[in-house]
ROSE-4610 file (N, C-alpha, C; in Angstrom, 1 decimal, always signed):
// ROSE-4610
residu = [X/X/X/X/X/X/X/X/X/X/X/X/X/X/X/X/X/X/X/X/X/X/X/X/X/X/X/X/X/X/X/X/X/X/X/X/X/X/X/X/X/X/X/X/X/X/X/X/X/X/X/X/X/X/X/X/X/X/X/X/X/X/X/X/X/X/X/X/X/X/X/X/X/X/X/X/X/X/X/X/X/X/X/X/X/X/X/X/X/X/X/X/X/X/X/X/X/X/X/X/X/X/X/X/X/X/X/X/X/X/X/X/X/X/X/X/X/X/X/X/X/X/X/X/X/X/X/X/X/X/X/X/X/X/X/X/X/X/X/X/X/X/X/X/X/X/X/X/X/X/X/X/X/X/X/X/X/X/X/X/X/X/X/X/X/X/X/X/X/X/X/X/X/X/X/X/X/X/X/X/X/X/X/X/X/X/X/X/X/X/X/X/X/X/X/X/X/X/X/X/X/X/X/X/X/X/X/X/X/X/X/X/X/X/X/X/X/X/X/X/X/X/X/X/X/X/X/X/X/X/X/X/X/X/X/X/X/X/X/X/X/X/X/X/X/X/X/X/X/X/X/X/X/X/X/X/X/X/X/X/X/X/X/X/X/X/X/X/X/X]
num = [1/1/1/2/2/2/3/3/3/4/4/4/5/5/5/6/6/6/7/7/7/8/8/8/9/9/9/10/10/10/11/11/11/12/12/12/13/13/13/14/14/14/15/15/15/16/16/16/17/17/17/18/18/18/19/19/19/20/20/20/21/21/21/22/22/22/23/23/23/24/24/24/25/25/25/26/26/26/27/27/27/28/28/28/29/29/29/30/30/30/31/31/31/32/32/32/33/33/33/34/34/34/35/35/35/36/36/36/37/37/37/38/38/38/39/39/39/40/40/40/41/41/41/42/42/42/43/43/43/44/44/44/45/45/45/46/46/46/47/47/47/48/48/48/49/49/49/50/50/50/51/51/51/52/52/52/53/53/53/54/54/54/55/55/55/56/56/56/57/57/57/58/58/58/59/59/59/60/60/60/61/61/61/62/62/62/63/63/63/64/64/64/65/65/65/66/66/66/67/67/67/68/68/68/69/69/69/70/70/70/71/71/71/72/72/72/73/73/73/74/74/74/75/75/75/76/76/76/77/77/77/78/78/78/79/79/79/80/80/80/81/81/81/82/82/82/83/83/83/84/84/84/85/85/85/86/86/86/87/87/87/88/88/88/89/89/89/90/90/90]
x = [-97.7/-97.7/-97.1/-97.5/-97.5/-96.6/-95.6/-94.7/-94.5/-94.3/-94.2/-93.4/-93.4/-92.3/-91.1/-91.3/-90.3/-89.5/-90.1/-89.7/-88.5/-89.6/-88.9/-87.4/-87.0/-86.3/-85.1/-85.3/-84.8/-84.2/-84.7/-84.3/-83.4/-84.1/-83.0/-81.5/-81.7/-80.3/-79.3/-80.5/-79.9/-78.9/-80.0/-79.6/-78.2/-77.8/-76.8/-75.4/-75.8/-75.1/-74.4/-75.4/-74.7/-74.2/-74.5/-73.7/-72.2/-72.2/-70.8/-69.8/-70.5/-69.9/-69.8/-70.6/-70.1/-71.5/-72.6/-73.7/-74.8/-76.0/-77.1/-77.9/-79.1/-80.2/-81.5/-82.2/-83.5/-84.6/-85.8/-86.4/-87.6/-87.5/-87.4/-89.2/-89.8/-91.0/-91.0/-89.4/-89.5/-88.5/-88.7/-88.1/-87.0/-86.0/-84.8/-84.3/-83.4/-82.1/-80.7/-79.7/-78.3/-77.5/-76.8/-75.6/-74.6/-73.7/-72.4/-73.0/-72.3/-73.1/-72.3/-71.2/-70.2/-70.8/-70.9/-71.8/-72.9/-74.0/-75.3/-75.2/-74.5/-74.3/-73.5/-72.8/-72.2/-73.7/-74.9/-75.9/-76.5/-77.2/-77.6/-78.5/-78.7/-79.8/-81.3/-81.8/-83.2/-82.9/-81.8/-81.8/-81.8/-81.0/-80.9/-82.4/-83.3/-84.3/-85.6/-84.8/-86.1/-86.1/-84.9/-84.7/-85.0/-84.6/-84.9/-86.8/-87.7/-89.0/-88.9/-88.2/-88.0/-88.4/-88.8/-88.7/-90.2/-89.8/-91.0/-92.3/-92.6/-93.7/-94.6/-93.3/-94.2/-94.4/-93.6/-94.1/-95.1/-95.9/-96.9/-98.5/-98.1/-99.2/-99.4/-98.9/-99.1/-99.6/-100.3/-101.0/-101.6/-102.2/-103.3/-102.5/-100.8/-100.2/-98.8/-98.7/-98.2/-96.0/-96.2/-94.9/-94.3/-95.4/-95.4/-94.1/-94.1/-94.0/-92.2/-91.7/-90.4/-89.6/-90.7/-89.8/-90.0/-90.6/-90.7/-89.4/-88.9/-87.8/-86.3/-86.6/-85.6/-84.9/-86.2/-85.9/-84.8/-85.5/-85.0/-83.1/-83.5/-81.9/-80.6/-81.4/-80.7/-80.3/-81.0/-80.7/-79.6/-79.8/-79.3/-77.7/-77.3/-76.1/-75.4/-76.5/-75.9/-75.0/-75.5/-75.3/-73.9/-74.0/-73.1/-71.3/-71.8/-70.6/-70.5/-71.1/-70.8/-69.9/-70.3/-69.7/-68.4/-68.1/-66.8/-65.9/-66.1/-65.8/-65.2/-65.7/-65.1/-63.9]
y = [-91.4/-90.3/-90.6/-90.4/-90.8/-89.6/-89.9/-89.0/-88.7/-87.7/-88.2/-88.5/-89.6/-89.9/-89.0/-87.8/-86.9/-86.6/-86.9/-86.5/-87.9/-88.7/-90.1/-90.3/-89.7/-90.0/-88.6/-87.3/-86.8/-86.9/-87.9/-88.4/-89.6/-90.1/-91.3/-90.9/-90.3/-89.2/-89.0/-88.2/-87.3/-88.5/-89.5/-90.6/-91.3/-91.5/-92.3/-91.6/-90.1/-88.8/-88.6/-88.8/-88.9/-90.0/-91.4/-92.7/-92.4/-92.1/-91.9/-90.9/-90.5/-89.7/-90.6/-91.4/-92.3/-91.5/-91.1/-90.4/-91.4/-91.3/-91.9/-90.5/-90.7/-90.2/-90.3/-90.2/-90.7/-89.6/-90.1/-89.5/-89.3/-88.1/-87.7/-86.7/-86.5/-85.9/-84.2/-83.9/-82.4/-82.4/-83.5/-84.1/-84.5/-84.6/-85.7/-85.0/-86.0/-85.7/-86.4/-85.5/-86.7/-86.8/-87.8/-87.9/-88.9/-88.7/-89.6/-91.3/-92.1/-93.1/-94.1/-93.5/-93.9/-92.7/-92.1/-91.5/-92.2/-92.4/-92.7/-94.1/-94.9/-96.0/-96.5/-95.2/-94.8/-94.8/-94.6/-94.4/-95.6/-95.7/-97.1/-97.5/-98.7/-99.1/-98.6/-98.2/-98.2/-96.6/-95.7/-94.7/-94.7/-95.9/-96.2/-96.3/-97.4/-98.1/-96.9/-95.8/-94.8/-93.9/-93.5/-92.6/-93.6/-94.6/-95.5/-95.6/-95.3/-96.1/-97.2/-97.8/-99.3/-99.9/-99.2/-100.0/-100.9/-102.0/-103.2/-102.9/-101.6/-101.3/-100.5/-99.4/-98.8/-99.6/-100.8/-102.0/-102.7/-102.7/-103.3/-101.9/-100.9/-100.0/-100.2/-101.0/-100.9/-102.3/-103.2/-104.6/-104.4/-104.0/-103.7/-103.7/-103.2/-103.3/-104.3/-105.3/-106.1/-106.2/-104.9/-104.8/-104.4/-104.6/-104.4/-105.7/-107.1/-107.8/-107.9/-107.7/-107.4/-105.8/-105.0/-104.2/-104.2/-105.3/-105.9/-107.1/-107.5/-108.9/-107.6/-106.5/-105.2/-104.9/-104.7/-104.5/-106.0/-106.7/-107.8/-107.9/-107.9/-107.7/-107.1/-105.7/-105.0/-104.9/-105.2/-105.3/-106.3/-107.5/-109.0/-108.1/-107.8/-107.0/-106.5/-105.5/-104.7/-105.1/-105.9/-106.8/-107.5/-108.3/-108.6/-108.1/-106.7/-105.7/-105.1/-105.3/-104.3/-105.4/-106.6/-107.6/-107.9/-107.6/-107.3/-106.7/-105.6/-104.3/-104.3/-105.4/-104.9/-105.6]
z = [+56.6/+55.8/+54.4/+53.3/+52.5/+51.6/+50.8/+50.1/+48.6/+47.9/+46.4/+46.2/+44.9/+44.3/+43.8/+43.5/+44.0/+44.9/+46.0/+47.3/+47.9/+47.7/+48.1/+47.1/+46.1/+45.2/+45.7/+46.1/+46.6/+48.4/+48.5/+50.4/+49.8/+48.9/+48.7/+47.9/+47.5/+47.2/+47.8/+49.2/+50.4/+51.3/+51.6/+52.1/+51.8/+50.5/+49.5/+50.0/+49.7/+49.9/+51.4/+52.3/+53.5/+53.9/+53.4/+53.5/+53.1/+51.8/+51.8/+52.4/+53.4/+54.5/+55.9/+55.7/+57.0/+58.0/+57.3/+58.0/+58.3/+59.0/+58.6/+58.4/+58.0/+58.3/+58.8/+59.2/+60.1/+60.3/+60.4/+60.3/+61.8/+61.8/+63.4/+63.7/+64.5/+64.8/+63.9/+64.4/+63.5/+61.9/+61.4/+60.4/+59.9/+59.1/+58.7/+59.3/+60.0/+61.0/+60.4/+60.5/+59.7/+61.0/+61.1/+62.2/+61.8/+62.1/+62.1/+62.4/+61.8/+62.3/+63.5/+63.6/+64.8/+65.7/+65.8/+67.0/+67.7/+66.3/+66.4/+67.6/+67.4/+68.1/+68.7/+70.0/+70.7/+71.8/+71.4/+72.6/+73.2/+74.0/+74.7/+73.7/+73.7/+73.0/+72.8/+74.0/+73.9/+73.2/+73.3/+72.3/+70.6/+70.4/+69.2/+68.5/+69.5/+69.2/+69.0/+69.6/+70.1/+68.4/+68.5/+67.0/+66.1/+65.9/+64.4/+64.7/+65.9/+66.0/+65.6/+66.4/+65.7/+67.7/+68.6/+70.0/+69.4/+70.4/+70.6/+70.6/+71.8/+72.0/+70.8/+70.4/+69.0/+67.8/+67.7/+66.6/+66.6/+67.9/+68.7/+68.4/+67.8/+67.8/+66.1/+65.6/+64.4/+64.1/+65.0/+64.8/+63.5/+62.4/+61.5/+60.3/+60.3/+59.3/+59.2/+58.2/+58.5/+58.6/+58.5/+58.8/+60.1/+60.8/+62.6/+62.6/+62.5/+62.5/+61.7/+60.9/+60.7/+61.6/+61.9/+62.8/+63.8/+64.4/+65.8/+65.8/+65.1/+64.7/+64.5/+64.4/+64.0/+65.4/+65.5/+67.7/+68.0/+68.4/+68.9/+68.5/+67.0/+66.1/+67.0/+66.9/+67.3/+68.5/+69.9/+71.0/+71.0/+70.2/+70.3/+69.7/+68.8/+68.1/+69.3/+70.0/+70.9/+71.7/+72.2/+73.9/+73.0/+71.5/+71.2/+71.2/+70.8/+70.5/+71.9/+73.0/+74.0/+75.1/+74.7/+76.0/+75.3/+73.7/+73.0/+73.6/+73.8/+73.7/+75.4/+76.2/+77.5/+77.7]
């Protein structure tokens, strides 16, 4: 879906704005969602991966565009991070 530059320039804003709150934002089926971002990644992985659409499989429905291919390497990232900070952590 494609946005105006208006629009994109007002999310990028919104975005900046909630960073300096220690927020993310994301963008969700019923649209931008903000959350804490020490929350956000408090959830299991495949929850993380599910809100960002960043999982394997949905990077895989996008063969035709070539940025399947860096948020299929996003996935991997992130799992690989995960496992990192969680076998930390025990």
């Amino acid at each position: 879906m494609k946005i105006s530059k208006k629009e994109s320039q007002r999310i990028l804003k919104l975005i900046e704005t909630e960073k300096e709150k220690g927020n993310i934002v994301f963008n969700t089926i019923g649209g931008l969602m903000t959350v804490r971002l020490d929350d956000f990644i408090k959830q299991p992985v495949d929850g993380i991966l599910y809100d960002l659409n960043r999982q394997e499989l949905t990077s895989e429905a996008f063969l035709t565009d070539s940025k399947w291919i860096n948020d299929y390497a996003v996935a991997l990232v992130i799992r690989k991070l995960y496992d990192i900070v969680r076998s930390k952590a025990r």
